[in-house]
N, CA, C and O atoms as a Tinker XYZ file with bonds, in Angstrom:
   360  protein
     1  N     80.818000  -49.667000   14.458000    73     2
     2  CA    80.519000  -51.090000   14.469000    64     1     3
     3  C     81.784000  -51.873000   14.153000    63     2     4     5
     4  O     82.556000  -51.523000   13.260000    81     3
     5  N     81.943000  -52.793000   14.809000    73     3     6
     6  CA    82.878000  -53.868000   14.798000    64     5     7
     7  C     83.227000  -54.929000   13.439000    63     6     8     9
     8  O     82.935000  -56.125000   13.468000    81     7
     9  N     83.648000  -54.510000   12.701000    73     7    10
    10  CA    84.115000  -55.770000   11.556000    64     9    11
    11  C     84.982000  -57.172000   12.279000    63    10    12    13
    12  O     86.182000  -57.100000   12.541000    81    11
    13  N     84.585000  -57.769000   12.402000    73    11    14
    14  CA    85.367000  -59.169000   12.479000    64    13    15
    15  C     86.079000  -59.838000   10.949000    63    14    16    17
    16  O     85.340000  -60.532000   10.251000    81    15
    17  N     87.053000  -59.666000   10.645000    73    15    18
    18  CA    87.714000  -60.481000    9.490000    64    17    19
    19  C     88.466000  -61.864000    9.854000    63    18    20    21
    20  O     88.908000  -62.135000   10.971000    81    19
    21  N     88.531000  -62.690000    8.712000    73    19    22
    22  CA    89.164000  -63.599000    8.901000    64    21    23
    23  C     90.392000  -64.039000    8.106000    63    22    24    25
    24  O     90.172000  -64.078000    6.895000    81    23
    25  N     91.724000  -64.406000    8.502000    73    23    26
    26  CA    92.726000  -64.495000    7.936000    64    25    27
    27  C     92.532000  -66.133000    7.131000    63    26    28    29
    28  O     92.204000  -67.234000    7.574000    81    27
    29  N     92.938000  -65.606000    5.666000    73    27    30
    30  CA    92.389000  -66.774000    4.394000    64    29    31
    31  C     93.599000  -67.633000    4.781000    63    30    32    33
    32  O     93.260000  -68.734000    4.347000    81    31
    33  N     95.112000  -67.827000    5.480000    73    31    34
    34  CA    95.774000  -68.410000    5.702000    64    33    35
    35  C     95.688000  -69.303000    7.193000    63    34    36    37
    36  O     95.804000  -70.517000    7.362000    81    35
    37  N     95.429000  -68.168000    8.228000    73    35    38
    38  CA    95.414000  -69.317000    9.994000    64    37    39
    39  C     93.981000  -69.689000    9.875000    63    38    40    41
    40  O     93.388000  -70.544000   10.535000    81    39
    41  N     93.441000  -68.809000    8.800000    73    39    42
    42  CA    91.961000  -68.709000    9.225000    64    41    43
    43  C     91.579000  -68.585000   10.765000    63    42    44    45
    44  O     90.725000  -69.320000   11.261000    81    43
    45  N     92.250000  -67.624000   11.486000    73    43    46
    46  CA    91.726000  -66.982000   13.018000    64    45    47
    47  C     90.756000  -65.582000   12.436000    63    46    48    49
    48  O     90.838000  -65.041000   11.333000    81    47
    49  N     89.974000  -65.285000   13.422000    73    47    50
    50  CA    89.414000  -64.235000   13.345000    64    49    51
    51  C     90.172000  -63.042000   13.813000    63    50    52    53
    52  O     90.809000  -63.185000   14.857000    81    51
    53  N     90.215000  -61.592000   13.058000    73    51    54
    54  CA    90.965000  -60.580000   13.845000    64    53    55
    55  C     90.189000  -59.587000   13.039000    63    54    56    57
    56  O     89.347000  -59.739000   12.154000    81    55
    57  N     90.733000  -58.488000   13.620000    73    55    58
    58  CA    89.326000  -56.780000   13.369000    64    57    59
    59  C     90.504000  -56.465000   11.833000    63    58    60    61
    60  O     89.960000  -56.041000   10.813000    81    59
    61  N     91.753000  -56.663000   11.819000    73    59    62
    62  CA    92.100000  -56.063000   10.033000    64    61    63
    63  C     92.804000  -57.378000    9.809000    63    62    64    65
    64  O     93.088000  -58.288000   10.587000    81    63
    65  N     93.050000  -57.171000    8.212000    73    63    66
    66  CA    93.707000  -57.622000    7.477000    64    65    67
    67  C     94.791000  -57.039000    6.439000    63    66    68    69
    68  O     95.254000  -55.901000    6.523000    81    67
    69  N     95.072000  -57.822000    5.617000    73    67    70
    70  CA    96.046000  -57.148000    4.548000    64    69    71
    71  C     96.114000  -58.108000    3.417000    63    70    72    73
    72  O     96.087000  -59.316000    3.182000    81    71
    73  N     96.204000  -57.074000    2.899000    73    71    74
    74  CA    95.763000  -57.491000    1.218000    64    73    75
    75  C     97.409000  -58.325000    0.600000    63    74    76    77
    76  O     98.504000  -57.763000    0.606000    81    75
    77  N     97.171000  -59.576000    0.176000    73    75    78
    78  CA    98.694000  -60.386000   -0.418000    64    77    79
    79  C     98.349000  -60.989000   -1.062000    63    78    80    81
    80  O     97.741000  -62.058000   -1.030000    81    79
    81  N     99.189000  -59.497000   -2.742000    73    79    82
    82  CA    99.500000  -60.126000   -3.954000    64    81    83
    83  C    100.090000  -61.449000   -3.914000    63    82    84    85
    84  O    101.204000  -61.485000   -3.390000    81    83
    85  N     99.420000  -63.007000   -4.515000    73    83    86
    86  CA   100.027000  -63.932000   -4.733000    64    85    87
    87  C    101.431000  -63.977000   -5.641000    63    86    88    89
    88  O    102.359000  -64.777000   -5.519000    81    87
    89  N    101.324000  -63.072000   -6.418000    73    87    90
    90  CA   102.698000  -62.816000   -7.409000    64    89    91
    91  C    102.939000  -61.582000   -6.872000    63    90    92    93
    92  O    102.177000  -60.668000   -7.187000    81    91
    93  N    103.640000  -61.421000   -6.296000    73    91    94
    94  CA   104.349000  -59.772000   -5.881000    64    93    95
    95  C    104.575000  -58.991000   -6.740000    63    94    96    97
    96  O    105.105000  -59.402000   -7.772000    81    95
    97  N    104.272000  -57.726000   -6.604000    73    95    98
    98  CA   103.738000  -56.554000   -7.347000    64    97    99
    99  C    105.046000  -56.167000   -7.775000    63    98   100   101
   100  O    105.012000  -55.681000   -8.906000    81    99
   101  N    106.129000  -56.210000   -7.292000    73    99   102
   102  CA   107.711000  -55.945000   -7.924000    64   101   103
   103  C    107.679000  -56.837000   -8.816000    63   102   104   105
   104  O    108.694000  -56.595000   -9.469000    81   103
   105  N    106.946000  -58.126000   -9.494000    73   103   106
   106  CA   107.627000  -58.550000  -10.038000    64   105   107
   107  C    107.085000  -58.872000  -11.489000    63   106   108   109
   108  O    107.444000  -59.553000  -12.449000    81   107
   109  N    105.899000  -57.921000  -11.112000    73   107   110
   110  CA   104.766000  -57.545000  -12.410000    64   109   111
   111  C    105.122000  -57.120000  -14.029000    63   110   112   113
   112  O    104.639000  -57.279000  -15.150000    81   111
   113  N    106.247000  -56.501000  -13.408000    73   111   114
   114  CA   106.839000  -56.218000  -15.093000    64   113   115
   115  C    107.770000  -57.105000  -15.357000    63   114   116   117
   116  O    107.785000  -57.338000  -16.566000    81   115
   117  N    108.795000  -57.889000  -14.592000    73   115   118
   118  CA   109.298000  -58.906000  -14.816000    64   117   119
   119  C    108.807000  -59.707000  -16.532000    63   118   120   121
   120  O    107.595000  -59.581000  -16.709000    81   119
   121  N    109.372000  -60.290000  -17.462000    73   119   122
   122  CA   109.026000  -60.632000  -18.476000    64   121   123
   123  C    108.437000  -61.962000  -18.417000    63   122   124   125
   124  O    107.376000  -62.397000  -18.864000    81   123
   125  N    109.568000  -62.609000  -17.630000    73   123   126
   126  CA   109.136000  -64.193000  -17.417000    64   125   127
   127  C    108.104000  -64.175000  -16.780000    63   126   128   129
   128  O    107.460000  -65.070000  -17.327000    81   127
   129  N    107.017000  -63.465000  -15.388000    73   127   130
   130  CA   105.925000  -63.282000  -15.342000    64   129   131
   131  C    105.025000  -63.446000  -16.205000    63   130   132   133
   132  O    104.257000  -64.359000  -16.509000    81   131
   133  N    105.395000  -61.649000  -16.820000    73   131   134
   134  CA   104.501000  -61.973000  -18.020000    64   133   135
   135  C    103.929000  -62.888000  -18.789000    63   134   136   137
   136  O    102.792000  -63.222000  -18.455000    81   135
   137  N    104.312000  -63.298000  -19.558000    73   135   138
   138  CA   104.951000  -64.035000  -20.355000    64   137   139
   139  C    103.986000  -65.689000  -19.509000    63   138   140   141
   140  O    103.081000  -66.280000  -20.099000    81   139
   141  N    104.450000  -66.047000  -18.255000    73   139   142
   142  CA   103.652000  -67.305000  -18.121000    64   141   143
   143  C    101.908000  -66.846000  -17.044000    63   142   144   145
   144  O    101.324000  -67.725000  -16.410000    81   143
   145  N    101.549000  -65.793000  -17.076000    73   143   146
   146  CA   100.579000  -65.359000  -16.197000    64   145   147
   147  C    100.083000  -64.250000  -16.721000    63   146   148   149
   148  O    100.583000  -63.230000  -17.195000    81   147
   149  N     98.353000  -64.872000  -16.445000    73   147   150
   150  CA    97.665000  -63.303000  -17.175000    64   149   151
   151  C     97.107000  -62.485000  -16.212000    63   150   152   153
   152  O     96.507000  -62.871000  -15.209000    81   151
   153  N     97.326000  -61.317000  -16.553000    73   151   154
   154  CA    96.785000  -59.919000  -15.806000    64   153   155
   155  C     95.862000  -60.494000  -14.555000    63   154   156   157
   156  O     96.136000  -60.458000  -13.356000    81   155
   157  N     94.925000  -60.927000  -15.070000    73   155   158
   158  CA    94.153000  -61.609000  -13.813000    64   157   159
   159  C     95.218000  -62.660000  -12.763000    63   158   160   161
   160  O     95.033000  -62.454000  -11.564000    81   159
   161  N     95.937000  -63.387000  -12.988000    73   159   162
   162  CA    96.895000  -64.358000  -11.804000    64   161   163
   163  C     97.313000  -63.150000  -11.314000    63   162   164   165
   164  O     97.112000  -62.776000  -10.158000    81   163
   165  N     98.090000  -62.312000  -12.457000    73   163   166
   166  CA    99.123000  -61.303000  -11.975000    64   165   167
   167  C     98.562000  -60.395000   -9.952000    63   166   168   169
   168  O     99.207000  -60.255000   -8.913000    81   167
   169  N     97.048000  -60.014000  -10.374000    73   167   170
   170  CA    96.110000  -59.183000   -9.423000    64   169   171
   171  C     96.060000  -59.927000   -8.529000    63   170   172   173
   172  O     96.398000  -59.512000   -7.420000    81   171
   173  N     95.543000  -61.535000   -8.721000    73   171   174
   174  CA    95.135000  -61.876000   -7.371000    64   173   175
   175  C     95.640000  -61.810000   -6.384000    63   174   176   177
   176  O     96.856000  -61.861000   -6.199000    81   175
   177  N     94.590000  -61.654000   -5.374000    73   175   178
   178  CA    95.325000  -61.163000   -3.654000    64   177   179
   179  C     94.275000  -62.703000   -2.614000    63   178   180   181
   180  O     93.316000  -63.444000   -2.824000    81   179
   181  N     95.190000  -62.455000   -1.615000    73   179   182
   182  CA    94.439000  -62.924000   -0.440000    64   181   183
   183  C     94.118000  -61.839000    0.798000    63   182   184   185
   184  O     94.564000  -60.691000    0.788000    81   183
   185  N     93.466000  -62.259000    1.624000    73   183   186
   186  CA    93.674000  -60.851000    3.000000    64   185   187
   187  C     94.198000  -62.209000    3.927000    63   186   188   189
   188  O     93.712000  -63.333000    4.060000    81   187
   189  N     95.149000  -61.702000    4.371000    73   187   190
   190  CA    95.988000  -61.949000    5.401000    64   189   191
   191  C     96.093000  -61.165000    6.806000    63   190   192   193
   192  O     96.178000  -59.940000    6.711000    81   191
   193  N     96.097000  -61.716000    8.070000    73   191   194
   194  CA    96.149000  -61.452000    9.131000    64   193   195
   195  C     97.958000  -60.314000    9.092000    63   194   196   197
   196  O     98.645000  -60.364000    8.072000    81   195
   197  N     98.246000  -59.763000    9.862000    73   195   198
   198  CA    99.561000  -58.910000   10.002000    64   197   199
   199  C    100.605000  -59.931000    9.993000    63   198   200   201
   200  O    101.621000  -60.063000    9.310000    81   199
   201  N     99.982000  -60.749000   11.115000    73   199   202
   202  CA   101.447000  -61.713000   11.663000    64   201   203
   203  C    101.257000  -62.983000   10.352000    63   202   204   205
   204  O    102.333000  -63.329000    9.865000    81   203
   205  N    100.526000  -63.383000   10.017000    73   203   206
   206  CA   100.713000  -64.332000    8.835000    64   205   207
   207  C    101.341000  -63.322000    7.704000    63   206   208   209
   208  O    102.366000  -63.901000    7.344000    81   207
   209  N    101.262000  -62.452000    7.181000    73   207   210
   210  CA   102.003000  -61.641000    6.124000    64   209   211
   211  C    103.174000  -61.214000    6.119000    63   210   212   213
   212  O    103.892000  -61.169000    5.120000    81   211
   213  N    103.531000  -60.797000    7.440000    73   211   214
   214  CA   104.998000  -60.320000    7.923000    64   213   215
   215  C    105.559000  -62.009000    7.493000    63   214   216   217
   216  O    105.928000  -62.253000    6.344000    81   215
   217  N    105.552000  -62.864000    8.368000    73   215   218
   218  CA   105.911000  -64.099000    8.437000    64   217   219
   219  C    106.112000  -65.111000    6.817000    63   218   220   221
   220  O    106.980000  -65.938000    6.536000    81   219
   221  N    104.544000  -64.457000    5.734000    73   219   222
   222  CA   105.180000  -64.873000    4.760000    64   221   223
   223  C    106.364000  -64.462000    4.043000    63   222   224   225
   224  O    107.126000  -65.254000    3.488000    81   223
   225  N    106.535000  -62.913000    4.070000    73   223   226
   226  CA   107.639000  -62.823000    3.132000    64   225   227
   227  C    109.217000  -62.754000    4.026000    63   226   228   229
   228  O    110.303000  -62.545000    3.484000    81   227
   229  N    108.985000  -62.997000    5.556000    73   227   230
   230  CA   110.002000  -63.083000    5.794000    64   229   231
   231  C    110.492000  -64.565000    5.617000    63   230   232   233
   232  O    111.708000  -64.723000    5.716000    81   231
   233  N    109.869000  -65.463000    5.418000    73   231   234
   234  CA   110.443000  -67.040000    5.097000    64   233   235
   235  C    110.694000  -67.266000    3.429000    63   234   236   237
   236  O    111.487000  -68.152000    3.112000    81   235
   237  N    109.987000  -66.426000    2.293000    73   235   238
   238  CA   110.078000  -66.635000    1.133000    64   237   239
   239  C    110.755000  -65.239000    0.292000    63   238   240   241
   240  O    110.663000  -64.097000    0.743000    81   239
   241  N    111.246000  -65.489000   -0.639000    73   239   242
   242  CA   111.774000  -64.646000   -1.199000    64   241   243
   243  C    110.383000  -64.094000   -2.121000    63   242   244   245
   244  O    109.384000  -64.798000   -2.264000    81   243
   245  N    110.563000  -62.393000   -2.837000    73   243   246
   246  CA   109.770000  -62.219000   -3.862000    64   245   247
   247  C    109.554000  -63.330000   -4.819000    63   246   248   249
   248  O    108.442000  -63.793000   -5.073000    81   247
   249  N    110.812000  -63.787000   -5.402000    73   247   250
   250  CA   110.008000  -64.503000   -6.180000    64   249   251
   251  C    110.110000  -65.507000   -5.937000    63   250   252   253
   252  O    109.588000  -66.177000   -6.828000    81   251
   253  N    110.616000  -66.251000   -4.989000    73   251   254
   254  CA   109.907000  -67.638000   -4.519000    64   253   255
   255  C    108.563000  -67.831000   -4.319000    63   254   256   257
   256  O    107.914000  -68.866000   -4.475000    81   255
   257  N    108.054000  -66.308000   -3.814000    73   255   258
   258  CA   106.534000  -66.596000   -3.629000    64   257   259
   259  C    105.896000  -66.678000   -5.082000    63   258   260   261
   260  O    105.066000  -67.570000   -5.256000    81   259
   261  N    106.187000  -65.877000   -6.089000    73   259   262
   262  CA   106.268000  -65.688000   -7.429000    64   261   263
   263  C    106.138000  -66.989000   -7.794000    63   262   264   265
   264  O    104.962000  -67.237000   -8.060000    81   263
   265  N    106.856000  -67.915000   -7.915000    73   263   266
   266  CA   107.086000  -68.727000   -8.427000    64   265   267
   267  C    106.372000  -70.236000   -8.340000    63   266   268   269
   268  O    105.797000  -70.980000   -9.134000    81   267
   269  N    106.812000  -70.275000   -6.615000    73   267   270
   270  CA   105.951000  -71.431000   -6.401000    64   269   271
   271  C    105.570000  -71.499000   -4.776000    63   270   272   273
   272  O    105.685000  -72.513000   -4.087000    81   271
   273  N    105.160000  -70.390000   -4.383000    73   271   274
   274  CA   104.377000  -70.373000   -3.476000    64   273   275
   275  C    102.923000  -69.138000   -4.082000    63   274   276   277
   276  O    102.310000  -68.340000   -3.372000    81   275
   277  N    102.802000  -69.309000   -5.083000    73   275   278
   278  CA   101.307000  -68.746000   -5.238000    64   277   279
   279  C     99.754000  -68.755000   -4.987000    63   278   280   281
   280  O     99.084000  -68.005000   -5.698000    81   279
   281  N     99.314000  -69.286000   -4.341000    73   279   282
   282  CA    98.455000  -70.192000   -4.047000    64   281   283
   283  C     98.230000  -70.214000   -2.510000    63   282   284   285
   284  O     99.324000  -70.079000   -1.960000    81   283
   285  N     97.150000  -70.343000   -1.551000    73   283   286
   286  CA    97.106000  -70.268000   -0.508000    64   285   287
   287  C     97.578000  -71.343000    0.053000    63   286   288   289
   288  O     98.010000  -71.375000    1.205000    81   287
   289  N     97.504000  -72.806000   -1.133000    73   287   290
   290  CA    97.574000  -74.210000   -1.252000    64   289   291
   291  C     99.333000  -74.433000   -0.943000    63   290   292   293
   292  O     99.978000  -75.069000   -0.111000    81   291
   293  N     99.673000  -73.534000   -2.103000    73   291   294
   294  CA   101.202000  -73.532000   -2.368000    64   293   295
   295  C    101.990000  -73.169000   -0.893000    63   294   296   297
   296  O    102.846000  -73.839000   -0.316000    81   295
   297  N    101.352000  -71.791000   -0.478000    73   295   298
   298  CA   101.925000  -71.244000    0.467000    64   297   299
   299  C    102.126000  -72.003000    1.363000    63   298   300   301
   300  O    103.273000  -72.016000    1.810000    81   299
   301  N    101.072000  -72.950000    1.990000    73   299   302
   302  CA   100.825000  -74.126000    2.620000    64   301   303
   303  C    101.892000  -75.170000    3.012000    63   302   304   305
   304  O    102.136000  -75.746000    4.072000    81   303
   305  N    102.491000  -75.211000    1.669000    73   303   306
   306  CA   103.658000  -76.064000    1.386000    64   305   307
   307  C    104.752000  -75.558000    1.610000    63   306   308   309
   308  O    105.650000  -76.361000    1.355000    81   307
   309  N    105.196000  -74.379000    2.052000    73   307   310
   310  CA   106.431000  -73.859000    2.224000    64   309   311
   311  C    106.170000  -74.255000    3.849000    63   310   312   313
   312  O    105.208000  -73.868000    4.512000    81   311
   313  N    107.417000  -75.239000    4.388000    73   311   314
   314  CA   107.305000  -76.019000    5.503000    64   313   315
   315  C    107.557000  -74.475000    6.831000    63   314   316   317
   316  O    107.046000  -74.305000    7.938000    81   315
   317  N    108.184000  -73.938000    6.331000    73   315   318
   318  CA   108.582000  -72.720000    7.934000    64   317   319
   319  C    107.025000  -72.031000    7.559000    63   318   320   321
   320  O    106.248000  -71.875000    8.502000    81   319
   321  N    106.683000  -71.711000    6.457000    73   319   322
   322  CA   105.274000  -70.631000    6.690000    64   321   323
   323  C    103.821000  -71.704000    7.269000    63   322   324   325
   324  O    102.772000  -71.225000    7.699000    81   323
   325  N    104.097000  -73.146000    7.141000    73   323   326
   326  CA   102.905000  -74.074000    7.289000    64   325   327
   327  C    102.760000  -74.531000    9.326000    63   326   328   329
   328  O    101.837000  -74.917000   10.043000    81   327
   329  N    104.415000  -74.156000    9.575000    73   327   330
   330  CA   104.437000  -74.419000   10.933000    64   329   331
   331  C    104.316000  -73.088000   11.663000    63   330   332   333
   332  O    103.921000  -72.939000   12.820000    81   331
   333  N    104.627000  -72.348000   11.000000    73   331   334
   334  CA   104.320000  -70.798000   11.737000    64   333   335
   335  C    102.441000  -70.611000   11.748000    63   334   336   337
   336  O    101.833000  -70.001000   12.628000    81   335
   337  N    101.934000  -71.152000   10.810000    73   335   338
   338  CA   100.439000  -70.700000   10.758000    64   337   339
   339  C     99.943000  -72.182000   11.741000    63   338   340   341
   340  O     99.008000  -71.993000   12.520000    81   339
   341  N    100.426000  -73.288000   11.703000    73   339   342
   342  CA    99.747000  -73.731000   12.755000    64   341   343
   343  C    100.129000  -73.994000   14.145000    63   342   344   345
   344  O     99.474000  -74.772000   14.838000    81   343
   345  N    101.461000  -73.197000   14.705000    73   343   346
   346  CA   101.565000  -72.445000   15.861000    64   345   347
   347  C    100.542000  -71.806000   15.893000    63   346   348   349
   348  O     99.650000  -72.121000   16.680000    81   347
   349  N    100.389000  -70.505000   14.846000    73   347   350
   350  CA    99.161000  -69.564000   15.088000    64   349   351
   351  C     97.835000  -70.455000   15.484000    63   350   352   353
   352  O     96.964000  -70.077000   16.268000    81   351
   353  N     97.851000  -71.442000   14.937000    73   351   354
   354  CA    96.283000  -71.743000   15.239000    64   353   355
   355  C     96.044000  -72.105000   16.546000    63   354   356   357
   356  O     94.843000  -72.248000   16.777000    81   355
   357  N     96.742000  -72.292000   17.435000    73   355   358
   358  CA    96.900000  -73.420000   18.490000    64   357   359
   359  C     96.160000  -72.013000   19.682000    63   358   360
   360  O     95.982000  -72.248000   20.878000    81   359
């Protein structure tokens, strides 16, 4: 049977996804992490389409996303990942 998923970023429909730590998992032991984020921020994920995930971390650094692209909201705001996802939508 057919799963249909939907990407939490173009929001298009596609058969997989992928799981994206909002705080990147390299940067979990990091102190300053620590330190401003609890275990729970640390985990959260989104599912992301392939081409929206490739595309995020090739426009943001680890910890730019870390920092202040956390958020599906945030991500939003990073102007190359906001025009790449609504190319995708088109």
């Amino acid at each position: 049977m057919d799963h249909i998923l939907t990407c939490e970023l173009c929001e298009r429909e596609v058969e997989s996804t992928t799981r994206h730590h909002l705080i990147p998992r390299t940067l979990h032991s990091n102190k300053w992490f620590k330190k401003n984020y609890t275990k729970e921020q640390m985990n959260d994920t989104v599912d992301l389409c392939r081409d929206c995930h490739k595309h995020v971390h090739k426009f943001a650094t680890e910890k730019e996303l870390g920092k202040h692209h956390n958020t599906l909201e945030k991500l939003m705001e990073h102007e190359k990942i906001r025009k790449f996802v609504e190319w995708l939508r088109r």
